[in-house]
N, C-alpha and C positions, 0 to 999 in steps of 0.2 A: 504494500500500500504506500503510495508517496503520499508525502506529509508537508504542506506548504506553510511558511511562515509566514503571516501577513501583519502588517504594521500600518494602519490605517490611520492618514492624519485629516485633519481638517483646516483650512486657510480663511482665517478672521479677517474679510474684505476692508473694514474698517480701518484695522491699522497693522494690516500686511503680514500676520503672524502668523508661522506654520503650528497646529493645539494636535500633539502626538494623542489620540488616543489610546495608547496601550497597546498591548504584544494577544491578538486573537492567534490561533492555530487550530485552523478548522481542514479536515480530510475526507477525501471520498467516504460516502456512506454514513458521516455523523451525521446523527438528527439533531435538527436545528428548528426553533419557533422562529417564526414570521415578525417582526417588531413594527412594519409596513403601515401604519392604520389603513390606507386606502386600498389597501390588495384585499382581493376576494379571499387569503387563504391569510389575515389576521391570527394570531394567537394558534394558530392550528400548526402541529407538527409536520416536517416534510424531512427526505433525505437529501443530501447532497451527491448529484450527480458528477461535476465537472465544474472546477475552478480555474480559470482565466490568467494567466500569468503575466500577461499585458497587464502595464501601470495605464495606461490610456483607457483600460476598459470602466466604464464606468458601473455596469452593475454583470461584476465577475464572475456571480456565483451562480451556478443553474440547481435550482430545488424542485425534486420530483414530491409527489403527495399523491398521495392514494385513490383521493375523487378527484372528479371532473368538474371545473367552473361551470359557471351558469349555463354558457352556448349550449353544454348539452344536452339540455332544457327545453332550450325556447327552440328547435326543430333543425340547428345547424347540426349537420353529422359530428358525431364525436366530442370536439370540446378539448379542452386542455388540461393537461395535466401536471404541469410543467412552467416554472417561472423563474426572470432573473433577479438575483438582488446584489444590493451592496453588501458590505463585510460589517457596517453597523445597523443595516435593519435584520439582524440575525441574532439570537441568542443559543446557546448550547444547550436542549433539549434532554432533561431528567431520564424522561422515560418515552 
């Protein structure tokens, strides 16, 4: 299993400051909760598929989850199951 170190900072436009937030180390297959408010999969557990090693990428992380978003609902075939995030709308999931 490869193991990526990610070190996720954030840039204070105001007065130009790089704000480290902390040393995350997340790997294929942890489960991880959604911190997203606006995602359809909020607070719901998902696995980690495939993480991004491009620093340009701006949401790295692909998170698979076990149901399907709404589409596959409202009469589109299928639906998704599958979404990207950043490295801080993710927390490391208990269980």
């Amino acid at each position: 299993m490869t193991q990526i170190q990610i070190y996720p900072v954030l840039i204070d436009n105001i007065n130009n400051e790089i704000i480290t937030l902390g040393q995350m180390s997340f790997a294929r297959k942890d489960k991880v909760r959604i911190l997203r408010p606006e995602s359809y999969w909020f607070n719901q557990i998902g696995e980690i598929v495939s993480i991004d090693k491009s620093p340009a990428m701006r949401y790295p992380v692909t998170v698979k989850f076990e149901k399907c978003d709404f589409k596959a609902f409202s009469g589109v075939d299928g639906g998704a199951n599958t979404s990207q995030f950043s490295i801080k709308e993710l927390e490391a999931a208990t269980s």
